[in-house]
N, C-alpha and C positions, 0 to 999 in steps of 0.2 A: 504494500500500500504506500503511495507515494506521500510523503511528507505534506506539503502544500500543493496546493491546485496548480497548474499553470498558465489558466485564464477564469476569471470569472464564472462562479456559477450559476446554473440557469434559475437558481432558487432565489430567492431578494438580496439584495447584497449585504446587508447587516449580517446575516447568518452566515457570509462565505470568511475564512480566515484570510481571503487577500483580495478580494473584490472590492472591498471599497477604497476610497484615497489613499494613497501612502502618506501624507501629511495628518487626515485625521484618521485615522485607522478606521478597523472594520466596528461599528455599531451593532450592539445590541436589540433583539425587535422587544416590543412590549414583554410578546408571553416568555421571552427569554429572561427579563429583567424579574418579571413575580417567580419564575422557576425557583433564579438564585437567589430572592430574599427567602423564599421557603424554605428552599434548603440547607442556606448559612445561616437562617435563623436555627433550625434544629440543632445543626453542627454545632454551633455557637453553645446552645443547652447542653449539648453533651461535653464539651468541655468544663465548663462552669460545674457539669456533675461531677466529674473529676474530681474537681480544689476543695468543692465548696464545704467540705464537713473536714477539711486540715485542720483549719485553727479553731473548731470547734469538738473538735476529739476528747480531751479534758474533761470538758462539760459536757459531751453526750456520756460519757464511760459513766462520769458520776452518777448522771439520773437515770442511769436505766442498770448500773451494779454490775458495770464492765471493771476487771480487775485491769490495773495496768501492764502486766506483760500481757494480755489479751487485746486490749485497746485495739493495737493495730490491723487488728482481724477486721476493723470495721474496712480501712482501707483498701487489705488486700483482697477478703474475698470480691470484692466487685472489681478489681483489677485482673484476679485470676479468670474469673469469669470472662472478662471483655478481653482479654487475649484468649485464650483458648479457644473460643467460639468463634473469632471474626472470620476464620479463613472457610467453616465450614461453612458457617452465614452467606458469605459470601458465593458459594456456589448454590447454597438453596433457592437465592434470589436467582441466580438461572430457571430455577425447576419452578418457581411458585408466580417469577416474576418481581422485580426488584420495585416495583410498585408496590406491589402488595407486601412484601414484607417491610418495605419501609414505612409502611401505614401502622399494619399490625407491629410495630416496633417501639412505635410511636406509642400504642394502645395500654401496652406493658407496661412501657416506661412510667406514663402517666400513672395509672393502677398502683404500679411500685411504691414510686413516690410517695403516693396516698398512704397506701401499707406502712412504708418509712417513718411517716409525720406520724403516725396514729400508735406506734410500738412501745409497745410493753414492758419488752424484757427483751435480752440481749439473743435469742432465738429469733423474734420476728423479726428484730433490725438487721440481722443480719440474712433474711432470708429476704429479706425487701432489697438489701445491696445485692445479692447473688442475681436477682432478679433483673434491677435496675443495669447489670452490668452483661448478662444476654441481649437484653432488649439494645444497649450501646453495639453488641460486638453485631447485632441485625441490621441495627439505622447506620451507623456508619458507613460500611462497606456500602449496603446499597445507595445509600444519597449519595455517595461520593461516584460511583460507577454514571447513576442519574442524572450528577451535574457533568459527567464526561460526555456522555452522550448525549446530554442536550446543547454542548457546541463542539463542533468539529473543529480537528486540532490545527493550533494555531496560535494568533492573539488573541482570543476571546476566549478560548482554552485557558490557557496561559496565566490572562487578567484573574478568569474565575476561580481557576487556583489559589492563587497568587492572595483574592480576598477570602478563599477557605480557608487557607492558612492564616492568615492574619486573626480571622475572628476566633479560630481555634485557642491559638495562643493567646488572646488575649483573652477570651472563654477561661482559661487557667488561672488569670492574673482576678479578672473579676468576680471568680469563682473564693479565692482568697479573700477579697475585702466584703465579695457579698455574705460570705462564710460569716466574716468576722460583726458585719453590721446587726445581721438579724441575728447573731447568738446574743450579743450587747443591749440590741434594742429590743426584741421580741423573745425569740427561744429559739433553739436548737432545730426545734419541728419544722419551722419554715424553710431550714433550707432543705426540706425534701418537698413541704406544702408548693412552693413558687415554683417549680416544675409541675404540676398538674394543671393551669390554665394555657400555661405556652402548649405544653403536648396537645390540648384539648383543640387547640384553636389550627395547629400543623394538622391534625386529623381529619378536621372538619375542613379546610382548605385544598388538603393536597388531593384529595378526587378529583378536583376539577380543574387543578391547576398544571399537576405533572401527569405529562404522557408518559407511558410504561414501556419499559425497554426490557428486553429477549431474545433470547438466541433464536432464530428463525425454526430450527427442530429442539424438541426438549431434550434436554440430556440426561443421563444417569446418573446418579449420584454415588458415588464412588464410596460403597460404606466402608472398607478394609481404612483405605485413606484417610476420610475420615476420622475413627475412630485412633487410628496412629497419629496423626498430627496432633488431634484433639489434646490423645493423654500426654502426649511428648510436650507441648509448651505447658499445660497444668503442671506436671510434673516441672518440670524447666522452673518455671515463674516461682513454684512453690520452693525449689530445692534452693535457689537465689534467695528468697525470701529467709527461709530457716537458715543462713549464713548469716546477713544481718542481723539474727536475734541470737542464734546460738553457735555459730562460730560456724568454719570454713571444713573443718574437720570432726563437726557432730555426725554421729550414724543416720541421724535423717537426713540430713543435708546430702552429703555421700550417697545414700540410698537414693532419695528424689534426683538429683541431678544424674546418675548413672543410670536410672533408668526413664528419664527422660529422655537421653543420649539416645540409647539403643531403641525407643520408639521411635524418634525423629531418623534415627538411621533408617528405619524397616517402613516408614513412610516416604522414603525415594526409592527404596527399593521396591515398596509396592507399584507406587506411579508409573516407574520403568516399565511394569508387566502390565496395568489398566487398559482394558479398550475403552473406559472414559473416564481417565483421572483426574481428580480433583485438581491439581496442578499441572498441564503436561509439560513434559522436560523441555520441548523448544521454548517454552516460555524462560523457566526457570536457565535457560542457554543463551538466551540474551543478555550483554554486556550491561543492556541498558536499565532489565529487570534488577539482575544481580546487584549493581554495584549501585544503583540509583537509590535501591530498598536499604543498601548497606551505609551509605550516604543519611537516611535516613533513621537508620536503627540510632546513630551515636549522636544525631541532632535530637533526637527524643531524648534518650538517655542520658544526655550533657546535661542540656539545659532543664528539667524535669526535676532533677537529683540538683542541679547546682541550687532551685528553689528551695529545697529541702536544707540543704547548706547553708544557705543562708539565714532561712529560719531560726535554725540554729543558734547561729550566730547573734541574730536581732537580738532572740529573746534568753537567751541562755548568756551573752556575753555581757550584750549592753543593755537589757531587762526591759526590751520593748512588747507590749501587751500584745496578744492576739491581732487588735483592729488595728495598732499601728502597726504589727507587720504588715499585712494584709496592703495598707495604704504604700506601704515603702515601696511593694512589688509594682503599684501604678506605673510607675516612671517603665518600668520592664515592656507593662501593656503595650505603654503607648509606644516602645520602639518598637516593637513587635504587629503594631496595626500599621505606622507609617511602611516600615520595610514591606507588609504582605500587600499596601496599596501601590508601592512599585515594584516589588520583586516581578511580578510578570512581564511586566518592561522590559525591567533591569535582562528577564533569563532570553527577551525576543534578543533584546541585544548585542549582549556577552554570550550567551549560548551556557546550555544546561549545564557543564561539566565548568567551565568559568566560575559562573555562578554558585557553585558547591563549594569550590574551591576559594573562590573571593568568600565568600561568607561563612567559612570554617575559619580562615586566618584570622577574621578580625571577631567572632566570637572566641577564635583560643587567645587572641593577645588582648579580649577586655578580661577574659575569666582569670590570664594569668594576674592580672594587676590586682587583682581580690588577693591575691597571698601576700600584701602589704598590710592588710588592715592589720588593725591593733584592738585594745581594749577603752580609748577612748569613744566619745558618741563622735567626738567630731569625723571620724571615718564613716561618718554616714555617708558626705557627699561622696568621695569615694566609691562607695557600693553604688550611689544613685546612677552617676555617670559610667560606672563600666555596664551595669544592665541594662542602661539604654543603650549603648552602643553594641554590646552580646547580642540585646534582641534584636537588636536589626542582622547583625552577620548569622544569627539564628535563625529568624524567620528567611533569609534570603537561600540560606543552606535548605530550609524545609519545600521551600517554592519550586529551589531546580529538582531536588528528589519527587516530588509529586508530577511537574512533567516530564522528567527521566524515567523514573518509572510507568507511564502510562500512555510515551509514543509510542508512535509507528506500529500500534494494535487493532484490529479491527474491530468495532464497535461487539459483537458477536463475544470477542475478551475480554471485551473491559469489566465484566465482573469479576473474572480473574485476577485480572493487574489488578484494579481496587481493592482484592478482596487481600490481596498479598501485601500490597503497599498499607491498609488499615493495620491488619496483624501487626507489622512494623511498627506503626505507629504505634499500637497497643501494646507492644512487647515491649519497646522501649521505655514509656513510661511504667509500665510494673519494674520493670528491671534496676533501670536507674536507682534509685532509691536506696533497695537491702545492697545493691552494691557499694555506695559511696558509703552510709552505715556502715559497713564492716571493715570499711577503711577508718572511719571515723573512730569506730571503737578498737580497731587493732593497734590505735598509734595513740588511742590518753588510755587502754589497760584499765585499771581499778581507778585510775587518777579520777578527780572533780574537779571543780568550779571554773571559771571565767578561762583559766588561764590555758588549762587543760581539753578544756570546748575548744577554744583557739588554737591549739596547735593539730587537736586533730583535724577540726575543718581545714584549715590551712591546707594541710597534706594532702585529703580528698579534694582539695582545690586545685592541687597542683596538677595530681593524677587526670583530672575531669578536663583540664586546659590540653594535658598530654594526647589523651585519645581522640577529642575533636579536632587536632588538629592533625594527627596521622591518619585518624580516618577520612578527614576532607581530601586529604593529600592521596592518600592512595586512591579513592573514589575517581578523583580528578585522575590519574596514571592510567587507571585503567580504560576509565571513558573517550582516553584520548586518539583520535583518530577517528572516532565513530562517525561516519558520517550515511548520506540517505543508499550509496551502494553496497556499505556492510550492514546495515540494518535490514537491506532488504535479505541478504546470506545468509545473514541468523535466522528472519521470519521463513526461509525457505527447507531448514535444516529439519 
């Protein structure tokens, strides 16, 4: 499939990636413009579900007689959840229709919510997260496949990424301060309550507003695959997770991540052998799948975990509350919306592998400047100024992975590519996390207070600045060269 058109298409020219002016680019038609508020507004809620119950973890453990080595389970189940599902999600929106599951996705979520705000005891909440975190690992992948295929690729691809990213990430920042407002102002309950009107109102909209995309013959769902991928990243997610709490070398830890290993291994070896697998290998053969997602993994995982660092730091160093964490992270938002309102620019520009590359360097050289901070508050500016500049080479890194990962595929894949580039996404933020922790706790030991927080964040700083920037850097090595005559080699293998 060739790149860009090379004349005009016979369809209106707003809809064509090169038919309209080169000075004002191609334009958006009406039903294009309510598609993507539909769907970046979702997007948007699923992020915000993310954050939003961080800084109020504390106070939910309290009121509902969560012990504190438990706490975290509020977190991770709905992280284990929304990784381990996406990539299957993503192929059932083949079989059901990525319409329809992004409806009924939406339906859950809401419902959850409800369940969430309304719980009891530390059984329903957490069965309202496990819930809420299916219904993310369903809406994601299909909205995102949804907004692919309602612009063909190009600049208007490109832009719509470019603002999916944006609101995502800032979805996380406002997910923080909105966390921190209503546990302050109201209660805890809301931030599950303030997701059931947004879901209510994308349900009742999106019948009529998005058209349904499919693969022209239904496929088979690939149950061996499947149920291998599935346990392999649960397992994965979990055996990472029981690192950060109980070390690198506990028997669960060891046990979960080895036999996550040998699932994830026996799920390409399945693939290999499917007459319709869930993944098939010329996908996963492409330069652009591979190293775009990989691109991706360590922009999740960086910056995701550096917020948690930070945290850290706010409130354990310099004894910043809950809400003014939350507020400090703003400055993050807003480089994170400016960058995803040009990054598609920036990727028509510079070109996707550029762009990785340009926005790993300058998120690894704001992260590295975080390992000066001190124990004064005055190192606030400091942190202000490197996370705004982070989000921006963050969000620009995230932009070129979203259309590296999801060219030169024909419309028929793109629940594929999505459903793989999602997983990414979702891995990466479970990941991040128990990872930097266990850097954090291998380097202060039994030590406490201020000084001891400080030098382990410090370290998990250093390491976090190290891997965005060799991962940008190799990402960028190997994409290099690519252009529309090996792309089509790879699609052809």
């Amino acid at each position: 499939m060739s790149r860009t058109a090379p004349a005009p298409s016979p369809t209106p020219a707003p809809t064509g990636p090169t038919a309209a002016p080169r000075p004002a680019g191609p334009r958006m038609t009406r039903r294009q413009k309510l598609v993507l508020a539909l769907l970046l507004g979702s997007q948007f809620m699923i992020a915000v579900d993310f954050s939003i119950l961080n800084v109020a973890l504390p106070v939910v453990g309290e009121g509902l007689g969560f012990s504190l080595s438990h706490l975290q389970w509020i977190a991770t189940s709905f992280a284990l959840a929304a990784a381990g599902f996406t990539l299957l999600f993503g192929r059932v929106a083949d079989l059901v229709g990525r319409k329809n599951l992004f409806i009924g996705g939406m339906v859950v979520l809401g419902l959850s919510s409800a369940l969430g705000g309304l719980a009891t005891s530390p059984e329903v909440l957490l069965t309202a997260r496990v819930l809420q975190g299916l219904a993310t690992a369903a809406v994601t992948p299909a909205g995102l496949a949804l907004l692919t295929t309602a612009f063909r690729e190009g600049p208007l691809r490109e832009r719509a990424l470019g603002l999916n990213g944006a609101l995502m990430s800032a979805g996380f920042t406002a997910g923080a301060i909105l966390g921190g407002l209503l546990t302050d102002l109201l209660s805890w309950r809301w931030a599950f309550f303030i997701n059931v009107p947004v879901a209510a109102l994308v349900v009742i909209l999106a019948p009529s507003v998005i058209a349904d995309s499919r693969p022209e013959r239904r496929p088979r769902l690939d149950v061996p695959g499947a149920v291998t991928v599935t346990g392999g990243l649960l397992l994965l997610v979990l055996g990472l997770t029981q690192a950060g709490e109980t070390g690198w070398t506990a028997p669960t830890t060891l046990a979960s991540l080895a036999a996550g290993a040998a699932l994830l291994i026996a799920f390409v070896r399945i693939e290999q052998r499917a007459t319709a697998p869930l993944v098939p290998m010329h996908i996963l053969k492409r330069r652009s799948v591979v190293w775009g997602n990989a691109a991706g993994l360590i922009a999740f995982v960086t910056e995701t975990s550096l917020v948690f660092l930070l945290t850290l730091y706010l409130q354990e160093v310099l004894g910043y509350s809950a809400l003014a964490t939350g507020l400090a992270f703003g400055v993050l938002g807003v480089g994170t919306v400016v960058s995803g309102m040009l990054g598609g620019r920036a990727v028509g520009r510079f070109g996707n592998r550029r762009a990785i590359v340009l926005g790993g360097a300058v998120q690894a050289a704001a992260t590295l400047s975080l390992v000066a901070l001190g124990t004064s508050g005055s190192w606030i500016w400091l942190l202000l100024a490197a996370t705004f500049v982070g989000g921006v080479g963050n969000m620009l890194m995230i932009v070129g992975f979203m259309v590296t990962a999801t060219s030169g595929l024909p419309d028929e894949e793109q629940g594929r590519a999505t459903g793989l580039a999602t997983m990414t996404q979702q891995v990466g933020i479970a990941l991040g996390i128990p990872v930097m922790s266990a850097i954090v706790t291998a380097r202060t030991g039994a030590a406490t207070g201020p000084v001891a927080v400080l030098s382990g964040v410090s370290t998990a700083i250093l390491v976090n600045s190290a891997l965005v920037l060799v991962g940008a850097l190799l990402a960028g090595y190997f994409l290099t060269g690519r252009n529309r005559t090996a792309a089509a080699a790879e699609g052809e293998e």
